[in-house]
PyMOL Python script that loads the backbone (N, CA, C, O; Angstrom):
from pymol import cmd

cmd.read_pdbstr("""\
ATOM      1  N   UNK A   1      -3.390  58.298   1.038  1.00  0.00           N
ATOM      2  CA  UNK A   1      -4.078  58.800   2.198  1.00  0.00           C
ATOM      3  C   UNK A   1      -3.071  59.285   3.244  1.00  0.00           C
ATOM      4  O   UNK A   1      -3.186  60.350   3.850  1.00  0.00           O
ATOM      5  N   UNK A   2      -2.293  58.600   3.365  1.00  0.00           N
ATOM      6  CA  UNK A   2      -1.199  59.003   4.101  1.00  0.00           C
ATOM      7  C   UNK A   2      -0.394  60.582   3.759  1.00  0.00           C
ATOM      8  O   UNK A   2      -0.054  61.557   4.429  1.00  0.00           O
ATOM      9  N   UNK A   3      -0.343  60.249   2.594  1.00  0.00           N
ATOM     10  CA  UNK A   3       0.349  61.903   2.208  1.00  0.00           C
ATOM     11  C   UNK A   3      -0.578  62.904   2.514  1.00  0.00           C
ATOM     12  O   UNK A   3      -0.056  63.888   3.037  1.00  0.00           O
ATOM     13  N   UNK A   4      -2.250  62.989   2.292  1.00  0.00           N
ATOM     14  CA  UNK A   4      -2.721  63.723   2.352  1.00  0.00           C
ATOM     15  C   UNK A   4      -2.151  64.133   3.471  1.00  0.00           C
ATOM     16  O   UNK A   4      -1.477  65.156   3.593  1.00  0.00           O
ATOM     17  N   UNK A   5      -2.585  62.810   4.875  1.00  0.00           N
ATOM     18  CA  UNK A   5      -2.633  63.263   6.156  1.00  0.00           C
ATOM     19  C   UNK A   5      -1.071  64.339   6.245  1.00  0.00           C
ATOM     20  O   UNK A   5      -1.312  65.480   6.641  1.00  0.00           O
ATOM     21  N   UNK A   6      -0.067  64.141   6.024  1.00  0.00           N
ATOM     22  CA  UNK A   6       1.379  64.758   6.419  1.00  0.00           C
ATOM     23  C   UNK A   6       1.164  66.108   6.099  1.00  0.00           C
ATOM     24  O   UNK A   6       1.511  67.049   6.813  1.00  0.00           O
ATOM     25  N   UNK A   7       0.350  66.230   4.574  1.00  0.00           N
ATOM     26  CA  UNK A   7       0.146  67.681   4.284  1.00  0.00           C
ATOM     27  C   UNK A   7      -0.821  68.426   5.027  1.00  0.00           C
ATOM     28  O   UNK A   7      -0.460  69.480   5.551  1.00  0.00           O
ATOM     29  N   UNK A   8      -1.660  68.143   5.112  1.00  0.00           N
ATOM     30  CA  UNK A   8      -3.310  69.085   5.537  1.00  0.00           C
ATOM     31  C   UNK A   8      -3.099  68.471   7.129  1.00  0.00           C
ATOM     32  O   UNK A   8      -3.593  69.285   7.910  1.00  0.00           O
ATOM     33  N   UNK A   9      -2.550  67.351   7.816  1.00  0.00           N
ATOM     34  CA  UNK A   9      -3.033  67.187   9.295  1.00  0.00           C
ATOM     35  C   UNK A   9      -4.224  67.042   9.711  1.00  0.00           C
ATOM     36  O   UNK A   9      -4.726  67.405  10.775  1.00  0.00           O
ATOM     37  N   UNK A  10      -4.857  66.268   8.473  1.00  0.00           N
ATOM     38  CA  UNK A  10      -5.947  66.093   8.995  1.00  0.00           C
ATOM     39  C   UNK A  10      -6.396  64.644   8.186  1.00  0.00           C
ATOM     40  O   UNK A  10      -5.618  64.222   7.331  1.00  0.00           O
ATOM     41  N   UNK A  11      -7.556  63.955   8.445  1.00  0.00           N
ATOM     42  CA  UNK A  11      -7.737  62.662   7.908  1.00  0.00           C
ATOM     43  C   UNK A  11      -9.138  62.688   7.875  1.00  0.00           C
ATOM     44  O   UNK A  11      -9.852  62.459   8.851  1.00  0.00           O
ATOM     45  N   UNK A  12      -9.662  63.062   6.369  1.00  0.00           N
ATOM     46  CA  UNK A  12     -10.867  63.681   5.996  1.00  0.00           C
ATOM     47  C   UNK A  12     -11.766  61.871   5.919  1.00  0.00           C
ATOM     48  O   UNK A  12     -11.312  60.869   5.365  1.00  0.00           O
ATOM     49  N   UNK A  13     -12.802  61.972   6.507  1.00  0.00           N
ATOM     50  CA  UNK A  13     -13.794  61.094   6.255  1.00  0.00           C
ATOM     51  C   UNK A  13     -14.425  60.394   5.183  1.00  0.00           C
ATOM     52  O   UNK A  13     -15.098  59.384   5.390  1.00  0.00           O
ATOM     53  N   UNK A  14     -14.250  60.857   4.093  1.00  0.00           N
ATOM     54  CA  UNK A  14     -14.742  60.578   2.937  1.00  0.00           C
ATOM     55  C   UNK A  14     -13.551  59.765   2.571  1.00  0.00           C
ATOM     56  O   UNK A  14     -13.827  58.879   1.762  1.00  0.00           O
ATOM     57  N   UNK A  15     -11.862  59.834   3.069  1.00  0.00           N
ATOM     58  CA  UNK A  15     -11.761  59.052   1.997  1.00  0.00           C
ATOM     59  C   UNK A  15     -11.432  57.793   2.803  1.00  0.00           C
ATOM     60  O   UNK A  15     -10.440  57.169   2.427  1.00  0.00           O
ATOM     61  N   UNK A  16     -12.149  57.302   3.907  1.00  0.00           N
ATOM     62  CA  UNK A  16     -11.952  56.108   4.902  1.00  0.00           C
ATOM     63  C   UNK A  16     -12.898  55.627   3.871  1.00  0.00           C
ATOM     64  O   UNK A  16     -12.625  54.639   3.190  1.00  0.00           O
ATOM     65  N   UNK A  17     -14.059  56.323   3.725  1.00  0.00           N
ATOM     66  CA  UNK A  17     -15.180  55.228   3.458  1.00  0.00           C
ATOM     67  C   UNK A  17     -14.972  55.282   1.653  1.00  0.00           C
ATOM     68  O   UNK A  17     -15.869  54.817   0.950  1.00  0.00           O
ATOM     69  N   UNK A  18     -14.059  55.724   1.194  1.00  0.00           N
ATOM     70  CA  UNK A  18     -13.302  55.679  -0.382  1.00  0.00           C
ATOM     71  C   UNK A  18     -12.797  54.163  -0.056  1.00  0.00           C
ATOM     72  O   UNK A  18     -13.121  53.291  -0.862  1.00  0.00           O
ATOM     73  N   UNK A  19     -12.023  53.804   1.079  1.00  0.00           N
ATOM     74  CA  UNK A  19     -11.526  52.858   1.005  1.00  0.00           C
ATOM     75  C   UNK A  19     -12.550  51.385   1.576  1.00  0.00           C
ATOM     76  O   UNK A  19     -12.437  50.203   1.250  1.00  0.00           O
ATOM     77  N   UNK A  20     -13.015  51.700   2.027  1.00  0.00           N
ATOM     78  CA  UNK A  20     -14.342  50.651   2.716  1.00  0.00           C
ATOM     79  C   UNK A  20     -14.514  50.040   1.514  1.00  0.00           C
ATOM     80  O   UNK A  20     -14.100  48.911   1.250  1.00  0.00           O
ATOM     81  N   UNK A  21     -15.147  50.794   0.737  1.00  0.00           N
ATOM     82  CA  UNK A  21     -16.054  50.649  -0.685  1.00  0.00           C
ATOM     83  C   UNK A  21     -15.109  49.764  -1.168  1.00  0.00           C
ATOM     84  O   UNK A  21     -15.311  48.562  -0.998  1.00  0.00           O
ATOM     85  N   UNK A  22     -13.658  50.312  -2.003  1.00  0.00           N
ATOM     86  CA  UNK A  22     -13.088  49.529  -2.411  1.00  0.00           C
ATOM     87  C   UNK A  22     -12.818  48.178  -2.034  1.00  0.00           C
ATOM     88  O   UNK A  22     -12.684  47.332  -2.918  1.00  0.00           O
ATOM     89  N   UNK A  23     -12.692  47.781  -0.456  1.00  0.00           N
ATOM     90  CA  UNK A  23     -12.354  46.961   0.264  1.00  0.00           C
ATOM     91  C   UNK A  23     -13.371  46.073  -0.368  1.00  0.00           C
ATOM     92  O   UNK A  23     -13.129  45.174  -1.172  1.00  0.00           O
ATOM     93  N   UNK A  24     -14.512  46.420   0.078  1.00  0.00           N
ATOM     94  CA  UNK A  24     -16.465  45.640   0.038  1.00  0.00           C
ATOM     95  C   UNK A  24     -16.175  45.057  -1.618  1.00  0.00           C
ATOM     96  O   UNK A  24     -15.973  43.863  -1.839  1.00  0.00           O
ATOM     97  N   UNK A  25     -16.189  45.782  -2.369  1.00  0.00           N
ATOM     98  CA  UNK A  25     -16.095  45.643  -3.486  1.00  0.00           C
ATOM     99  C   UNK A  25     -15.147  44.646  -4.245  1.00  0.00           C
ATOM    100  O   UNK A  25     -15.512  43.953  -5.194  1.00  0.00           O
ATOM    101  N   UNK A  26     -14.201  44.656  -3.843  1.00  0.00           N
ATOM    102  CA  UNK A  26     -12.647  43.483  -4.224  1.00  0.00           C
ATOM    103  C   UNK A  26     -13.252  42.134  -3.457  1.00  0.00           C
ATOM    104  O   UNK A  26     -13.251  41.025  -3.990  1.00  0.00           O
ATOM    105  N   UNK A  27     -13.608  42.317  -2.537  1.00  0.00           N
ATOM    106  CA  UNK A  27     -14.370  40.861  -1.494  1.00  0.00           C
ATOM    107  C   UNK A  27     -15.931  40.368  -2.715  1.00  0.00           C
ATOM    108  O   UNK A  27     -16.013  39.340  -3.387  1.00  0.00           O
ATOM    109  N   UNK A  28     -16.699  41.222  -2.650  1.00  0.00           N
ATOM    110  CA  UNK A  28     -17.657  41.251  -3.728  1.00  0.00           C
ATOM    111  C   UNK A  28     -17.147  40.596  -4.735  1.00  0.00           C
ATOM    112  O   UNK A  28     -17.642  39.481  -4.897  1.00  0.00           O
ATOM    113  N   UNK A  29     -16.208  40.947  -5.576  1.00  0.00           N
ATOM    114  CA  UNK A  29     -15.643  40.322  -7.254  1.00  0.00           C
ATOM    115  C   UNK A  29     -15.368  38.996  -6.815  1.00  0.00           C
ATOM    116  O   UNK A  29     -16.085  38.101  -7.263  1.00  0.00           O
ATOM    117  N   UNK A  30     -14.329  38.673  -5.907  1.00  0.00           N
ATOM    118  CA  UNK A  30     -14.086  37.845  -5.687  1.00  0.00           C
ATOM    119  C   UNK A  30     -14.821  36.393  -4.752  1.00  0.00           C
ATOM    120  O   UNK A  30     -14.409  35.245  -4.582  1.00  0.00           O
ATOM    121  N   UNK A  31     -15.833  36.980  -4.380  1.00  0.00           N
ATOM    122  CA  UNK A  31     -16.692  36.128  -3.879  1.00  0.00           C
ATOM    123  C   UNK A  31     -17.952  35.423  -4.674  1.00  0.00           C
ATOM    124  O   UNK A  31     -18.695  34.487  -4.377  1.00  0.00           O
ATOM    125  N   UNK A  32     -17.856  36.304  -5.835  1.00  0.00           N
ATOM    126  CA  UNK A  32     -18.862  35.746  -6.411  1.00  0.00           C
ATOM    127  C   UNK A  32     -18.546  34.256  -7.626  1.00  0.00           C
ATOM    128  O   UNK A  32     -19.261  33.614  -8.394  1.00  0.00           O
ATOM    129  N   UNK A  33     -17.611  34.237  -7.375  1.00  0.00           N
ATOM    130  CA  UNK A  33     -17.287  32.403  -7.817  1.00  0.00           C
ATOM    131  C   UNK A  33     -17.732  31.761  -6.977  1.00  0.00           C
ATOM    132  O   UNK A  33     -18.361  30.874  -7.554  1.00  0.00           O
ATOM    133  N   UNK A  34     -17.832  31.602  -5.698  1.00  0.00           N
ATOM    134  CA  UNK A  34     -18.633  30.697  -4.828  1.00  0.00           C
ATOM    135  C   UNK A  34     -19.718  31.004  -4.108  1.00  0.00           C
ATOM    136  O   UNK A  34     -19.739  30.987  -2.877  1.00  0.00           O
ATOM    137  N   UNK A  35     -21.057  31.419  -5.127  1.00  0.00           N
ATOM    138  CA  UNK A  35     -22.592  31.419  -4.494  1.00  0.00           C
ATOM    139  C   UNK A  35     -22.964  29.795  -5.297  1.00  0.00           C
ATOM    140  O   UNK A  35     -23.411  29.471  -6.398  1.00  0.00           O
ATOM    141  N   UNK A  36     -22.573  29.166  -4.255  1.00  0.00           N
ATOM    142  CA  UNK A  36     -23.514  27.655  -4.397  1.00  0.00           C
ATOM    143  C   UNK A  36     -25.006  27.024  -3.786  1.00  0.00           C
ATOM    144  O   UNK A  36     -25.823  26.134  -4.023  1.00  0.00           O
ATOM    145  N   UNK A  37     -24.638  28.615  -2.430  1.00  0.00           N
ATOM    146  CA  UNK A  37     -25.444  27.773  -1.752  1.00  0.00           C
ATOM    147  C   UNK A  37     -26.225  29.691  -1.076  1.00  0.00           C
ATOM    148  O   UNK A  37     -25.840  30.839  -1.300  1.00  0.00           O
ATOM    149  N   UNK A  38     -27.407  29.125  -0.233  1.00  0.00           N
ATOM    150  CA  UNK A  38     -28.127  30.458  -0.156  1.00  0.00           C
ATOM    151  C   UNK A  38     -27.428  31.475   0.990  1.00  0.00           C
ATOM    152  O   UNK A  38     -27.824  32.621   1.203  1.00  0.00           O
ATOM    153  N   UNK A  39     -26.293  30.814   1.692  1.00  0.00           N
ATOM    154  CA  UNK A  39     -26.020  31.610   2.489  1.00  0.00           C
ATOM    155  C   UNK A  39     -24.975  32.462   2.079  1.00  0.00           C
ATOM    156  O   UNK A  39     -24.739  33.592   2.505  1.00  0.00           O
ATOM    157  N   UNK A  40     -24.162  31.608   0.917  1.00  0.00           N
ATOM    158  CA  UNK A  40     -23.530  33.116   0.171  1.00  0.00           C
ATOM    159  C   UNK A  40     -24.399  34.206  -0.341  1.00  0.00           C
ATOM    160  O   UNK A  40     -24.048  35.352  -0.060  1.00  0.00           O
ATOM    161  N   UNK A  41     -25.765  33.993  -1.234  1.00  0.00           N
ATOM    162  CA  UNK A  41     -26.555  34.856  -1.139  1.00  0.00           C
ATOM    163  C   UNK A  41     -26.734  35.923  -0.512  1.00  0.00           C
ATOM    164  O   UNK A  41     -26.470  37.027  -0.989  1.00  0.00           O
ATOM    165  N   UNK A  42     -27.415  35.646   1.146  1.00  0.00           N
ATOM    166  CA  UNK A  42     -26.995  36.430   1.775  1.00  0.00           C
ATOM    167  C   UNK A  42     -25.703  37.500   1.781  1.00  0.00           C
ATOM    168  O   UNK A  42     -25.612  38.726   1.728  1.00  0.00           O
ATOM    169  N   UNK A  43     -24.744  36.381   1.875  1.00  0.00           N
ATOM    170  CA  UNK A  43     -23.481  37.029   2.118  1.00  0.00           C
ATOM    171  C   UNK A  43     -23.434  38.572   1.242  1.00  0.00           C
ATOM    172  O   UNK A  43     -23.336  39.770   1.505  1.00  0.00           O
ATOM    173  N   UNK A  44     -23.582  37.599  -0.061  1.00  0.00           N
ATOM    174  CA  UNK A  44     -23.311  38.942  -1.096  1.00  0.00           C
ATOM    175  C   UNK A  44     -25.105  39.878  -1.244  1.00  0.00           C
ATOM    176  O   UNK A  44     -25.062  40.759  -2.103  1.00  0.00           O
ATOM    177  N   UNK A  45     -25.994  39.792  -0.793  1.00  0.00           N
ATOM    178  CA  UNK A  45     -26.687  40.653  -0.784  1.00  0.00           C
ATOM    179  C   UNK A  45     -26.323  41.664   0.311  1.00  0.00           C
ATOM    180  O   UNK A  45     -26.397  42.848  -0.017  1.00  0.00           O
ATOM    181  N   UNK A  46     -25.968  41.394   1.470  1.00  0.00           N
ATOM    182  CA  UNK A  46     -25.143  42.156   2.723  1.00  0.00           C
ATOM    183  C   UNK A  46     -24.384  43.139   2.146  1.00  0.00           C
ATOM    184  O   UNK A  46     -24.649  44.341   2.177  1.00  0.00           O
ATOM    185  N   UNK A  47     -23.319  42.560   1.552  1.00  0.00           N
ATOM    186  CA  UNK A  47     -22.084  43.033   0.442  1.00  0.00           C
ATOM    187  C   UNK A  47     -22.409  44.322  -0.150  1.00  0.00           C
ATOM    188  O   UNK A  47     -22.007  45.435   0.191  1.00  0.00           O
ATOM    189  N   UNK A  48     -23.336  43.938  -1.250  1.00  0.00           N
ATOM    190  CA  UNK A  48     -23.694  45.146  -1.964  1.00  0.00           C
ATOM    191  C   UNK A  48     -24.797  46.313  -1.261  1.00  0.00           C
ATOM    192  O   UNK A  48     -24.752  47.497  -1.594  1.00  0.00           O
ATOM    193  N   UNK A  49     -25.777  45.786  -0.252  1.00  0.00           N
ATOM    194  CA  UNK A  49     -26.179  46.650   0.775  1.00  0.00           C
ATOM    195  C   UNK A  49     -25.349  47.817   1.518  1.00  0.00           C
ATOM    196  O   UNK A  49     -25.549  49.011   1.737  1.00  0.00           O
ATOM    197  N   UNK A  50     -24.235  46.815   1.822  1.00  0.00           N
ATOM    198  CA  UNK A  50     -22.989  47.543   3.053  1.00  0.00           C
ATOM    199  C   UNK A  50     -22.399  48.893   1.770  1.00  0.00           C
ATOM    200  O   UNK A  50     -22.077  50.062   1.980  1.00  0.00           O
ATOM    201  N   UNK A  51     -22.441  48.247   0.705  1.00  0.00           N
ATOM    202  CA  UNK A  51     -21.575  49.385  -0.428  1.00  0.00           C
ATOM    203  C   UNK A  51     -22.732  50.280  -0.875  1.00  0.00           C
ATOM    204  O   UNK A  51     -22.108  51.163  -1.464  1.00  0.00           O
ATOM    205  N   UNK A  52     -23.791  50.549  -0.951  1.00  0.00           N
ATOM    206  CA  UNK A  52     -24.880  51.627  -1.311  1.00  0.00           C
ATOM    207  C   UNK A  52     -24.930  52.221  -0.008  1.00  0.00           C
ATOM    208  O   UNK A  52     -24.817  53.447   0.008  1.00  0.00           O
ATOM    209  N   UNK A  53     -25.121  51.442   1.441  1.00  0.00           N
ATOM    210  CA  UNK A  53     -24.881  52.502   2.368  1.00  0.00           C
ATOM    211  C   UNK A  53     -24.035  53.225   2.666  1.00  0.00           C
ATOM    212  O   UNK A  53     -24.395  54.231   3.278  1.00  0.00           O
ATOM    213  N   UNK A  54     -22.691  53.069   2.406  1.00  0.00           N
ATOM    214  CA  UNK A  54     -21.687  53.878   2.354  1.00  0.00           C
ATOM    215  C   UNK A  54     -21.514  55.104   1.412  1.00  0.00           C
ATOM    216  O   UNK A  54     -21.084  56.233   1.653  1.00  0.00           O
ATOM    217  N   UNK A  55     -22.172  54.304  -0.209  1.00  0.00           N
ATOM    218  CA  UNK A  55     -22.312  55.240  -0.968  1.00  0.00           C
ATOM    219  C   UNK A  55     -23.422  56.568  -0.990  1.00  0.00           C
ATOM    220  O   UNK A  55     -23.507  57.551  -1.725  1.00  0.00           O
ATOM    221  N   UNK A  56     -24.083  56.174  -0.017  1.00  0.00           N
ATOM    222  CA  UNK A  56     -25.471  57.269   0.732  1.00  0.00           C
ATOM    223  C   UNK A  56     -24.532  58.236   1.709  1.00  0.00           C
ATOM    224  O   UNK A  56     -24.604  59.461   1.804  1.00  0.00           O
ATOM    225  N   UNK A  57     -23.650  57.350   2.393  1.00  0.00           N
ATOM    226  CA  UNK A  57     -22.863  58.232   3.271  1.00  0.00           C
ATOM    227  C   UNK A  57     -21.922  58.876   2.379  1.00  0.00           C
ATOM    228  O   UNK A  57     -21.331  59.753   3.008  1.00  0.00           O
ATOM    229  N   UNK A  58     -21.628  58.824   1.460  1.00  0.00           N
ATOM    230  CA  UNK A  58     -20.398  59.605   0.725  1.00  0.00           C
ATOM    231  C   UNK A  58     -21.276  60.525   0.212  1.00  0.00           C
ATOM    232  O   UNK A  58     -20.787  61.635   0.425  1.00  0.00           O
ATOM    233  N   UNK A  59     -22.677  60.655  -0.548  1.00  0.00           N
ATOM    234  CA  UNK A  59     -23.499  61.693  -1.089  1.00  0.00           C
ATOM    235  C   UNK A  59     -23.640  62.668   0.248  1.00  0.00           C
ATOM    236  O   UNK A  59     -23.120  63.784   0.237  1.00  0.00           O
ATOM    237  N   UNK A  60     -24.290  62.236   1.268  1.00  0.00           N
ATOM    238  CA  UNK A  60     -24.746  63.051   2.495  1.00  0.00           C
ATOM    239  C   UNK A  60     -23.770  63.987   2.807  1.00  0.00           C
ATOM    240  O   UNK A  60     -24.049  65.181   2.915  1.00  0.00           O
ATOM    241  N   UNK A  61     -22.103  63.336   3.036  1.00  0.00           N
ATOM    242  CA  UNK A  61     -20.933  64.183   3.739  1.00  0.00           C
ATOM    243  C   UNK A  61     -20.861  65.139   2.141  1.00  0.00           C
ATOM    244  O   UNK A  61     -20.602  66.327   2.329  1.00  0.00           O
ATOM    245  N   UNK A  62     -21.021  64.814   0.949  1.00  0.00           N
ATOM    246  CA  UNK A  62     -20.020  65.923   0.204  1.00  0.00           C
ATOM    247  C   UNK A  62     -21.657  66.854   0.071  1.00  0.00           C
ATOM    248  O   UNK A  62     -21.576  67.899  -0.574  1.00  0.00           O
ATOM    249  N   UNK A  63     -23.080  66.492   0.655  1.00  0.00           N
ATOM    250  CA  UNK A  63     -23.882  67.605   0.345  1.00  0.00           C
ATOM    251  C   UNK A  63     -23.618  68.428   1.476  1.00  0.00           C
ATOM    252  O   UNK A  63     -23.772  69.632   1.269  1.00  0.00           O
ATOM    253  N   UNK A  64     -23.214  68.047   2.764  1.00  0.00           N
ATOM    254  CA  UNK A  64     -23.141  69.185   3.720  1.00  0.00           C
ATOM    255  C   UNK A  64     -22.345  69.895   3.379  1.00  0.00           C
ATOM    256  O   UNK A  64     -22.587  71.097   3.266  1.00  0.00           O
ATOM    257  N   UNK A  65     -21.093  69.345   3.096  1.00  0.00           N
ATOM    258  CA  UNK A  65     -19.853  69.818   2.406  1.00  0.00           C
ATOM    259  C   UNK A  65     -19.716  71.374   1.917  1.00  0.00           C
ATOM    260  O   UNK A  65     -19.277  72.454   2.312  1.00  0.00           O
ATOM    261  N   UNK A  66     -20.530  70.643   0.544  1.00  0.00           N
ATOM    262  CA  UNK A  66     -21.031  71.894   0.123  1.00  0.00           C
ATOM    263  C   UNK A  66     -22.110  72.634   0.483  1.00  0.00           C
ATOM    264  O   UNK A  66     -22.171  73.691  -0.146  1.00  0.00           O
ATOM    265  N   UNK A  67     -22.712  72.516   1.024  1.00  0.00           N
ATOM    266  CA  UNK A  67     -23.926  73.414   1.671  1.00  0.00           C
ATOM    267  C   UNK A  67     -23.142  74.357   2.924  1.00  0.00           C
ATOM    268  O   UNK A  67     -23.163  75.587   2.886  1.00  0.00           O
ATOM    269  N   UNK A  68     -22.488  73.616   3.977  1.00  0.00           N
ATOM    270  CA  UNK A  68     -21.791  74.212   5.209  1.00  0.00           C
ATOM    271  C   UNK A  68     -20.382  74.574   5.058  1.00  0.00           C
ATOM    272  O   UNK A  68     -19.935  75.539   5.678  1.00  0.00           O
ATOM    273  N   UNK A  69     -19.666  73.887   4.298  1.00  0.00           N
ATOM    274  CA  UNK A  69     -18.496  74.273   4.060  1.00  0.00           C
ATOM    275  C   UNK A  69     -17.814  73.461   4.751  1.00  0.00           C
ATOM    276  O   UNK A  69     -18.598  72.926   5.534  1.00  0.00           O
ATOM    277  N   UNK A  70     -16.189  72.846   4.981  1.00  0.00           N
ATOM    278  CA  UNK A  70     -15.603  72.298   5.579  1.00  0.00           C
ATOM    279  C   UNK A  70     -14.225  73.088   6.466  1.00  0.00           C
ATOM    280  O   UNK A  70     -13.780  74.168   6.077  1.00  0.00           O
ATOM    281  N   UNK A  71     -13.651  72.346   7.714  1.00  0.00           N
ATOM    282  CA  UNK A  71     -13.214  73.311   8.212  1.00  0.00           C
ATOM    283  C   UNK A  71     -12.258  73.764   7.951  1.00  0.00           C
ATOM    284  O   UNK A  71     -11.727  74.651   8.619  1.00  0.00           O
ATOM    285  N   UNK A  72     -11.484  72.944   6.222  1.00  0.00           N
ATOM    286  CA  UNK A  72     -10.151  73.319   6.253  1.00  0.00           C
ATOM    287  C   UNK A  72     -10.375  74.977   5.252  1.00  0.00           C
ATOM    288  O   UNK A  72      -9.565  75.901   5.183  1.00  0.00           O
ATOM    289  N   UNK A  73     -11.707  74.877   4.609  1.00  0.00           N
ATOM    290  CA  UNK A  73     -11.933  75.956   3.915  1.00  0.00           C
ATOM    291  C   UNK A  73     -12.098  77.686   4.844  1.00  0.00           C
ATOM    292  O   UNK A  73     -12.043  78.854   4.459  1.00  0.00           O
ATOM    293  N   UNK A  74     -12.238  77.250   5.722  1.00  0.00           N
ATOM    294  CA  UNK A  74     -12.093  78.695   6.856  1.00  0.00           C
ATOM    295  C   UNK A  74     -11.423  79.276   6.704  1.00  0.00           C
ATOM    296  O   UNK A  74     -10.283  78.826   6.821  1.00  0.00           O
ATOM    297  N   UNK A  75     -11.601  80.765   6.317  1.00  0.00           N
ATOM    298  CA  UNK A  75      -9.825  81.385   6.418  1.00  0.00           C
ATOM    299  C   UNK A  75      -9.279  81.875   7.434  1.00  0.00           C
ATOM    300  O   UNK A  75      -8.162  82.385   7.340  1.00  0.00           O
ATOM    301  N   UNK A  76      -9.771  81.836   8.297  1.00  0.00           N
ATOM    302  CA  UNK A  76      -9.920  82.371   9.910  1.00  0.00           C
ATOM    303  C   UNK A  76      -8.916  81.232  10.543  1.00  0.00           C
ATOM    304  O   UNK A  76      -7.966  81.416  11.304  1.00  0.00           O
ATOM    305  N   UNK A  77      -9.306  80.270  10.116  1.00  0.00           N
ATOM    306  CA  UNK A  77      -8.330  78.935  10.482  1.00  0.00           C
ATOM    307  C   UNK A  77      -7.059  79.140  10.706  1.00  0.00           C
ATOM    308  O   UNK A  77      -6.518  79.015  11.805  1.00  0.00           O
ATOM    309  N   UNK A  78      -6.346  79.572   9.338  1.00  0.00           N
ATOM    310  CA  UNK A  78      -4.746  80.063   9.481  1.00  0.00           C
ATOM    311  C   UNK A  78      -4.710  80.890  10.365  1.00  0.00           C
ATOM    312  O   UNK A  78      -3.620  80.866  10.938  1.00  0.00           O
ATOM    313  N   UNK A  79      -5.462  81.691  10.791  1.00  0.00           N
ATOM    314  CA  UNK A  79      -4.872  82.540  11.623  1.00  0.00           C
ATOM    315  C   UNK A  79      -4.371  82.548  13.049  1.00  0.00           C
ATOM    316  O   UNK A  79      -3.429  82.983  13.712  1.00  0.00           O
ATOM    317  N   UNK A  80      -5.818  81.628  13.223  1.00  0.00           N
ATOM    318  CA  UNK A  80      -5.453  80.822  14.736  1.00  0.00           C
ATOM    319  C   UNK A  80      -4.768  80.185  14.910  1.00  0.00           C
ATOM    320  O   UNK A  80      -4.644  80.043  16.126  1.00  0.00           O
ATOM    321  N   UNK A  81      -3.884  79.385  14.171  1.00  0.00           N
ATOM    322  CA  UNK A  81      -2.950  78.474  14.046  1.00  0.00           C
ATOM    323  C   UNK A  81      -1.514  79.215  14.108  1.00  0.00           C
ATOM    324  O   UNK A  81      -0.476  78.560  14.011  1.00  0.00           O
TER     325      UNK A  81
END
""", "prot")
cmd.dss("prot")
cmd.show_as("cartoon", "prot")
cmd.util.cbc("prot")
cmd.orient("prot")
């Protein structure tokens, strides 16, 4: 993520919540050795909630995406720059 940013100068949204997911997800694997009791339940129903909403937000940004276009795709861009 970092390299992207040095190249393009910019720090595209999709891949924060690339990393969320992963984050949610590694906590998820690893949490699920200790549902003993109902409030891990919770916990991990939260868990996998928090990771489908994100994954709704990753469908939504790449349909505008492609529907509107993004701003690094402008070619007008370079010019102003």
């Amino acid at each position: 993520m970092i390299g992207i940013y040095f190249k393009t100068h910019r720090l595209p949204v999709q891949f924060l919540i690339f990393i969320a997911i992963t984050a949610l997800s590694r906590h998820l694997v690893i949490d699920v050795q200790h549902v003993s009791d109902s409030f891990h339940l919770y916990l991990l129903l939260s868990i996998s909630a928090s990771i489908f909403l994100l994954s709704g937000a990753l469908f939504v940004l790449s349909l505008t995406a492609s529907k509107y276009g993004r701003p690094e795709d402008d070619p007008t861009r370079d010019e102003k720059s």
